[in-house]
C-alpha positions as CSV (number, residue, x, y, z in Angstrom):
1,X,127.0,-174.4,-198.1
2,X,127.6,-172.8,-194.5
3,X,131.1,-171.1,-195.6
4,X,131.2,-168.2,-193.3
5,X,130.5,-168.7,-189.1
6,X,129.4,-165.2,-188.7
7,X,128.0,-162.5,-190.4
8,X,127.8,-159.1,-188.5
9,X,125.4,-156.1,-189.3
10,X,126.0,-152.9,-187.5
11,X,127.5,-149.3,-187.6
12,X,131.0,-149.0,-188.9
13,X,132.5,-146.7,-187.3
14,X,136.4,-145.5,-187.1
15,X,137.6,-145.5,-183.6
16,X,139.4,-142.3,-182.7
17,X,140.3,-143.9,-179.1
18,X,142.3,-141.3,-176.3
19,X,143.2,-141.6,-172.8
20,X,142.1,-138.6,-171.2
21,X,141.6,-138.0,-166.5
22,X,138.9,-138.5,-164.8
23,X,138.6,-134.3,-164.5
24,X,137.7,-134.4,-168.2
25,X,134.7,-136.4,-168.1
26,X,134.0,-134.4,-165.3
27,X,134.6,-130.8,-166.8
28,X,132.4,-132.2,-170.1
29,X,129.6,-133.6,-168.3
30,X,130.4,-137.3,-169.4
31,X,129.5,-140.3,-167.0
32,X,132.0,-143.5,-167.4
33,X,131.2,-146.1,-169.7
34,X,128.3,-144.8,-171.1
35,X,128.0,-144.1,-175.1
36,X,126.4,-140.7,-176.4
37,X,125.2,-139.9,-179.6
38,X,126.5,-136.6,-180.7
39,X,126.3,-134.1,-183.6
40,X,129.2,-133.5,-185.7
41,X,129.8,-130.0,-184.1
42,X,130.1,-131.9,-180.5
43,X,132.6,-134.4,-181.4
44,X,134.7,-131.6,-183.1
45,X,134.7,-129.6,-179.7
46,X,135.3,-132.6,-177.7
47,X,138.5,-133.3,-179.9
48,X,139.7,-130.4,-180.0
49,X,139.3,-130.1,-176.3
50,X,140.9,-133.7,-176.1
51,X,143.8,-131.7,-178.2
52,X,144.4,-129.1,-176.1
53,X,145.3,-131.9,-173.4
54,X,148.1,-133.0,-175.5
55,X,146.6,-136.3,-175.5
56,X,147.5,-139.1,-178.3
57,X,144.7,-140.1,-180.4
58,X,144.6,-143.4,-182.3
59,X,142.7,-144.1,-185.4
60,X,141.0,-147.9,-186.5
61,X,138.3,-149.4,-188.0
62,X,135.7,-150.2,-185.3
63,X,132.2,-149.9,-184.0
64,X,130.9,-153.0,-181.6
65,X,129.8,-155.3,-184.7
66,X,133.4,-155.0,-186.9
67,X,135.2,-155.4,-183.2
68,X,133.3,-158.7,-183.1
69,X,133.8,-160.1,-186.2
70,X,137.5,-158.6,-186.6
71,X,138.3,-161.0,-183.2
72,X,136.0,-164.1,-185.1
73,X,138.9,-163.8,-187.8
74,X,141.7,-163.4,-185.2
75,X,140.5,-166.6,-184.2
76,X,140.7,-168.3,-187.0
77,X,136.9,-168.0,-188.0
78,X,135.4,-166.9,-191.2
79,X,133.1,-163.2,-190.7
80,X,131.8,-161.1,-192.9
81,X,130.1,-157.8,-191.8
82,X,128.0,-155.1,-193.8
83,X,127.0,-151.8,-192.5
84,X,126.7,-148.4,-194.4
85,X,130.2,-145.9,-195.1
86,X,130.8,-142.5,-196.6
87,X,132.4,-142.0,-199.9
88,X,135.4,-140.1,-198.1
89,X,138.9,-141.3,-197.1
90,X,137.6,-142.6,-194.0
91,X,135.2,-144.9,-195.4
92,X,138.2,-146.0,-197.6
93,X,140.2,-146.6,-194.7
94,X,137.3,-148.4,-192.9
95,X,137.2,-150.8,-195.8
96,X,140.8,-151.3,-196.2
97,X,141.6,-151.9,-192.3
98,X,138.6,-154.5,-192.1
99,X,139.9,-156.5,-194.9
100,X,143.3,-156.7,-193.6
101,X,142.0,-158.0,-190.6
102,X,140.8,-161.2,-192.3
103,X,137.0,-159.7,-192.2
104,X,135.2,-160.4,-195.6
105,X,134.0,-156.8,-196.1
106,X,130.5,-156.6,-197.3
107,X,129.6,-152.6,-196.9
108,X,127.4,-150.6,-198.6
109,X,128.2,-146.7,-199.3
110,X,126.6,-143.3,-199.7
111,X,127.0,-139.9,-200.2
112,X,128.4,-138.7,-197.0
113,X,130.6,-138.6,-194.0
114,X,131.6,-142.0,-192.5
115,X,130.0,-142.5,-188.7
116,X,133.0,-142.2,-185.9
117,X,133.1,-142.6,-182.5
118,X,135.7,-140.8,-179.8
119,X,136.7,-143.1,-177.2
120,X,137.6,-141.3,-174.3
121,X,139.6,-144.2,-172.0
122,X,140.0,-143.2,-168.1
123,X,142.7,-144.2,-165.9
124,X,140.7,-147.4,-164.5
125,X,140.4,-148.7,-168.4
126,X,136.5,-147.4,-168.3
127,X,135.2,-146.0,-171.5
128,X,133.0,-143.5,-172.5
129,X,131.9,-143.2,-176.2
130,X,130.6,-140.0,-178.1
131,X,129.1,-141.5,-181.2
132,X,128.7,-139.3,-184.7
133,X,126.7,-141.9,-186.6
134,X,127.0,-140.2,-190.0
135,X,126.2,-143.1,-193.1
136,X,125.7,-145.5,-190.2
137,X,121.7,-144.1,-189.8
138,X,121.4,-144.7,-193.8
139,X,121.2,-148.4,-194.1
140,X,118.5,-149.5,-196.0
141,X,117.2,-153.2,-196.2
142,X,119.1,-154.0,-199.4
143,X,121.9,-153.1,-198.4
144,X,121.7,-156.9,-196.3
145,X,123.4,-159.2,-198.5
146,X,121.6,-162.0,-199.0
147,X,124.0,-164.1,-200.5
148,X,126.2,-164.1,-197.8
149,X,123.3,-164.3,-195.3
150,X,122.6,-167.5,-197.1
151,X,126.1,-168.9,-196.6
152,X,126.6,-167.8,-193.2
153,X,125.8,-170.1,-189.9
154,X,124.6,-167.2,-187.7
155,X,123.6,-163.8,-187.8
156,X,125.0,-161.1,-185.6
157,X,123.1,-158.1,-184.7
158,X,123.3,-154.8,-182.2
159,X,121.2,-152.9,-180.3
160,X,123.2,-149.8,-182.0
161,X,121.0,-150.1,-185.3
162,X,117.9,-149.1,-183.6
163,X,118.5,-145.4,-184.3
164,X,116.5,-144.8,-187.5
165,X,113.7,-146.2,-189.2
166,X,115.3,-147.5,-192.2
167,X,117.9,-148.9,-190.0
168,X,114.9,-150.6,-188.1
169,X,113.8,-152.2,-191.7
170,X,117.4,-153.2,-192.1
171,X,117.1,-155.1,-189.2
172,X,113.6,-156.8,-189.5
173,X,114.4,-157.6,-193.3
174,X,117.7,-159.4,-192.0
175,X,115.8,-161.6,-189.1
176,X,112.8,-162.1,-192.1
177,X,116.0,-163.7,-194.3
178,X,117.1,-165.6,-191.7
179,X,114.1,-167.4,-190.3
180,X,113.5,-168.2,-194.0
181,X,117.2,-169.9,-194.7
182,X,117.2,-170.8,-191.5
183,X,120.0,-169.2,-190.2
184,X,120.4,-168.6,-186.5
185,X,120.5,-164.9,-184.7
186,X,122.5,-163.7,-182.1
187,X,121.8,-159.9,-180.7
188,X,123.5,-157.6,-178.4
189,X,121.9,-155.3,-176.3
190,X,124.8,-153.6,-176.8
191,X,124.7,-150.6,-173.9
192,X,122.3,-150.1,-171.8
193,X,121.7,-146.4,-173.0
194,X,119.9,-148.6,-176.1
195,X,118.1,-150.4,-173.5
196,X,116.4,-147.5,-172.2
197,X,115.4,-146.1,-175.3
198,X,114.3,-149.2,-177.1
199,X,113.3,-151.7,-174.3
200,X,109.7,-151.8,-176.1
201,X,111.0,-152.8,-179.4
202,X,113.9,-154.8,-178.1
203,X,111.2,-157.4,-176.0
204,X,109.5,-157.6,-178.4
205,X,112.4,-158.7,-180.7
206,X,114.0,-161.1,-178.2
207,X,110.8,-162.8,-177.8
208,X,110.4,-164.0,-181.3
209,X,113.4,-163.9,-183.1
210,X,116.4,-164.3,-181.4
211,X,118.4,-167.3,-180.9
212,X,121.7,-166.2,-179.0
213,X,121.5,-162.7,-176.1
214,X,124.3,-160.7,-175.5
215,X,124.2,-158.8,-172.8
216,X,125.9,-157.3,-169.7
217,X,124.7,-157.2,-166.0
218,X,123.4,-153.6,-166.2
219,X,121.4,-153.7,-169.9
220,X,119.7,-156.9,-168.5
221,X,118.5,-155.4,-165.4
222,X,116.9,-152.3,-167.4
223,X,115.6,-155.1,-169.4
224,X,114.2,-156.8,-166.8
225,X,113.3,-154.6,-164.3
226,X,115.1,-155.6,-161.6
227,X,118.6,-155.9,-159.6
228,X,118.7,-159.3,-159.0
229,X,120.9,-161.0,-161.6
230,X,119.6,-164.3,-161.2
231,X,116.0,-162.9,-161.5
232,X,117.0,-161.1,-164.7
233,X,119.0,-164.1,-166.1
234,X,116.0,-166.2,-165.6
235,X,113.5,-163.7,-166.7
236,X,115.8,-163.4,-170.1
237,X,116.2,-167.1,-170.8
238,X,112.0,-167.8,-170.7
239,X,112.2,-166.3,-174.4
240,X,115.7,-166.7,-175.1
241,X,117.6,-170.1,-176.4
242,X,120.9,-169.2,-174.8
243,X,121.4,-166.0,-172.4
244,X,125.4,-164.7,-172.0
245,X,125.5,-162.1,-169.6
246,X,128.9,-160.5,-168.5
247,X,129.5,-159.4,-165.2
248,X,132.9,-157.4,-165.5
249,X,135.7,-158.0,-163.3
250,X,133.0,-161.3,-161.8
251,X,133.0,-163.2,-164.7
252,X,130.0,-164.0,-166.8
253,X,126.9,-166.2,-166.7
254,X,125.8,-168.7,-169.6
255,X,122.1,-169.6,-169.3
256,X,121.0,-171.9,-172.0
257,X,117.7,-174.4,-172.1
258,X,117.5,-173.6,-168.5
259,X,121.0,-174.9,-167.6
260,X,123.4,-171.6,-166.1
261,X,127.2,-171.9,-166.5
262,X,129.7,-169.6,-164.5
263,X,132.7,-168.5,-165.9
264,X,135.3,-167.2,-163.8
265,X,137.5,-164.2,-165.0
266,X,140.8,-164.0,-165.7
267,X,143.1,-162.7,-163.2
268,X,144.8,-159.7,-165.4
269,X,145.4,-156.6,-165.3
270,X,143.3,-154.1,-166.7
271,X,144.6,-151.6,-169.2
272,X,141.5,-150.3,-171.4
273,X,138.2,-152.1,-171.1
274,X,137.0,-150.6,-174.6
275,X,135.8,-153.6,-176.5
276,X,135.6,-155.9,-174.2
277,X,132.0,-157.1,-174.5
278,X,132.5,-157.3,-178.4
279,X,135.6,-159.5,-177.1
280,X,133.6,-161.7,-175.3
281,X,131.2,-162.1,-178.0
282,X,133.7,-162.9,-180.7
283,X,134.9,-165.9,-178.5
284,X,131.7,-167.0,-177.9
285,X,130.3,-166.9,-180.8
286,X,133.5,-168.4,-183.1
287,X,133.4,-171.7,-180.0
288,X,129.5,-172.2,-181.1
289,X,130.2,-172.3,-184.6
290,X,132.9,-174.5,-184.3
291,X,130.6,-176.7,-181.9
292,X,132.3,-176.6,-178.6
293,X,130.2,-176.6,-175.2
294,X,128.8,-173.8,-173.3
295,X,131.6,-173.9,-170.9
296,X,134.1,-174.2,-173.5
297,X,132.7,-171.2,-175.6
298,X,132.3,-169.2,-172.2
299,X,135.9,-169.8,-171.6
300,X,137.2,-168.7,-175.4
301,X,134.9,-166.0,-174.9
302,X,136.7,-164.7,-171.6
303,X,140.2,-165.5,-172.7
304,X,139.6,-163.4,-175.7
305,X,137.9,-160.3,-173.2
306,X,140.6,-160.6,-170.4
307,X,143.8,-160.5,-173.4
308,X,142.0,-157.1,-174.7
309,X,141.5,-155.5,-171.3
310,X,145.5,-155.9,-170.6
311,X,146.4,-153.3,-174.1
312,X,145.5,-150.5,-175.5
313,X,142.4,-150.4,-178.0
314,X,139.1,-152.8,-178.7
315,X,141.0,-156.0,-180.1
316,X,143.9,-158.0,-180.2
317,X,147.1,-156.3,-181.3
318,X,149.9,-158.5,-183.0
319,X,152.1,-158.2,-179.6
320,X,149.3,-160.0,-178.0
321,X,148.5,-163.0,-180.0
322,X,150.9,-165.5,-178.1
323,X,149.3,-164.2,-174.8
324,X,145.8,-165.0,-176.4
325,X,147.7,-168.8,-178.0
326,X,148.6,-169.4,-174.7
327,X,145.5,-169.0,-172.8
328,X,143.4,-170.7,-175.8
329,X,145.8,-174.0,-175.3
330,X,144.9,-174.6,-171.9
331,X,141.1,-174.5,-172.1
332,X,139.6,-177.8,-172.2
C-alpha cells in the first residue's frame, strides 16, 4: 500500500540563514545565488565575519530535499525523508524540527558533526549558500529505507548527493529499488554549480532513470549546452517523462510527453528567494500525487514558490498559511 506521496533523500542540513549587503559578498569573494562547498574552518570565518556585522542569524532544519518534503506536509501530503546526521545537538535538533513539521523522519546517524549550510540573503532576496557537508558525505546505500521506499508513490532525489562515492551508491541503490517496486523518480538538478561538475554522470542518469526533472533556466542550459530555453526544454524532455523548468520572476515551463505548459508567476513581492525552487517542487510534486493536471500542479507549485519569496526563510511560516489557503482556493 502506497501510504506516503513522497519520499525525499538528500543532505540534511541546518540552515543558519542571515541577511547580510551586497559589499559582503563582494569583500568575501561570493557571487549571488550560487552554493559553495566549504570546510569547517571557512564557514566559521564567514560567521564570525557575518557576526561582526551585527547581523541576526536564524537557525532550522533545512537543506533542498527536507525544504521539499517539509512544504509536501504543509500541504497536507504525506513525506518521509532520509539523509545522514551527526550524533551532536544539532543533529538532534534536525530530527526534532523535521518531525514537528509533519515530515516522517527516516535519518540515519554517525559519528560526527551534522552538515550546515550559511545562507547569506542579499537585499534583492538572492541567496548565496556556503555548504559544510559534515555526516551528509557519509550516506551509505543501507542507509535507504526500503520499507518506506516500498510504500512511497515517488522518489525524490538531488543533484546535492553527488559529492562522494558512497553517496553516489546511495543514489544508484535507491533508483535500483525503485525500478524494481516500481516506484517513480523525480530529480533536481538542484544548482547549477552540480551541473558543472557532474553533467557526465547526471546525463547519463536522466537518460535512464528518471521519471520527473527539476530544474531551473540556468542548470538546464549547462545541461544542454545552450541559451535558448526552448532548445534546452526540448533537448531535456527527449529522455525525460515530464521536464519543470523555473524561470524566476517569468514563471516556469512544464514540458511533459511533448506537450509545454506556461505558468505565469505571481505578482508578489519579493522578500528572500532562499527555497524557492524546493517550493516549487513541493507543490508540484504533492498536485501529481494527488492526480491533478500539469497546469494544476504548475500552479500549486508557483503558489507555494511566490508565498515563500514574500517572508523570511525557505518555507512557509505559520503567519503565512492563510496567504498560501487563499491562493490554493482559487486555482482551478
Amino acid at each position: 500500500m502506497k501510504n506516503i506521496d513522497v519520499y525525499g533523500v538528500c543532505n540534511p542540513l541546518m540552515d543558519l540563514l542571515c541577511h547580510i549587503p551586497d559589499e559582503f559578498l563582494e569583500q568575501h569573494n561570493l557571487e549571488k545565488n550560487r552554493m559553495y562547498l566549504v570546510s569547517t574552518e571557512e564557514q566559521k570565518s564567514l560567521l564570525k565575519a557575518v557576526e561582526q556585522e551585527n547581523q541576526k542569524i536564524e537557525y532550522a532544519a533545512g537543506g533542498s530535499g527536507a525544504n521539499t518534503m517539509i512544504g509536501i506536509a504543509q500541504l497536507g501530503g504525506q513525506s518521509a525523508f532520509t539523509g545522514k546526521i551527526g550524533l551532536d545537538q544539532r543533529g538532534n535538533q534536525y530530527h526534532e524540527d523535521l518531525e514537528n513539521k509533519g515530515v516522517k523522519s527516516t535519518l540515519a546517524t554517525g559519528e560526527g558533526m551534522t552538515g550546515s549550510s550559511l545562507i547569506l540573503v542579499s537585499s534583492d532576496g538572492s541567496r548565496t549558500m556556503n555548504t559544510h557537508l559534515g555526516m551528509c558525505q557519509e550516506l551509505q546505500p543501507n542507509d535507504i529505507d526500503v520499507q518506506v521506499l516500498e510504500s512511497s508513490s515517488i522518489l525524490y532525489l538531488t543533484g546535492f548527493l553527488w559529492d562522494t562515492e558512497n553517496q553516489k551508491a546511495s543514489v544508484r541503490h535507491a533508483l535500483e529499488m525503485a525500478e524494481k517496486l516500481p516506484v517513480k523518480v523525480a530529480l533536481s538538478l538542484s544548482d547549477p554549480f552540480c551541473v558543472e561538475r557532474h553533467r557526465t554522470d547526471f546525463v547519463e542518469l536522466i537518460r535512464s532513470q528518471v521519471n520527473m526533472l527539476f530544474c531551473n533556466q540556468e542548470e538546464a542550459f549547462t545541461m544542454m549546452e545552450t541559451q535558448v530555453t526552448q532548445e534546452a526544454i526540448e533537448g531535456l524532455s527527449e529522455n525525460v517523462e515530464t521536464v519543470i523548468m523555473t524561470l524566476g520572476n517569468r514563471g516556469s515551463l512544464i514540458c511533459s510527453q511533448g506537450k509545454i505548459n506556461y505558468i505565469d508567476p505571481l505578482d508578489v513581492e519579493v522578500l528572500d528567494t532562499t527555497g524557492a525552487g524546493d517550493a516549487y517542487a513541493a507543490g508540484f510534486l504533492y498536485g501529481y500525487s494527488q492526480g491533478k493536471s500539469m497546469l494544476e500542479c504548475g500552479k500549486i507549485a508557483s503558489a507555494l514558490a511566490g508565498t515563500v519569496i514574500e517572508q523570511i526563510g525557505p518555507r512557509i511560516e505559520t503567519q503565512m498559511l492563510s496567504t498560501l489557503e487563499d491562493r490554493l482556493s482559487r486555482i482551478h
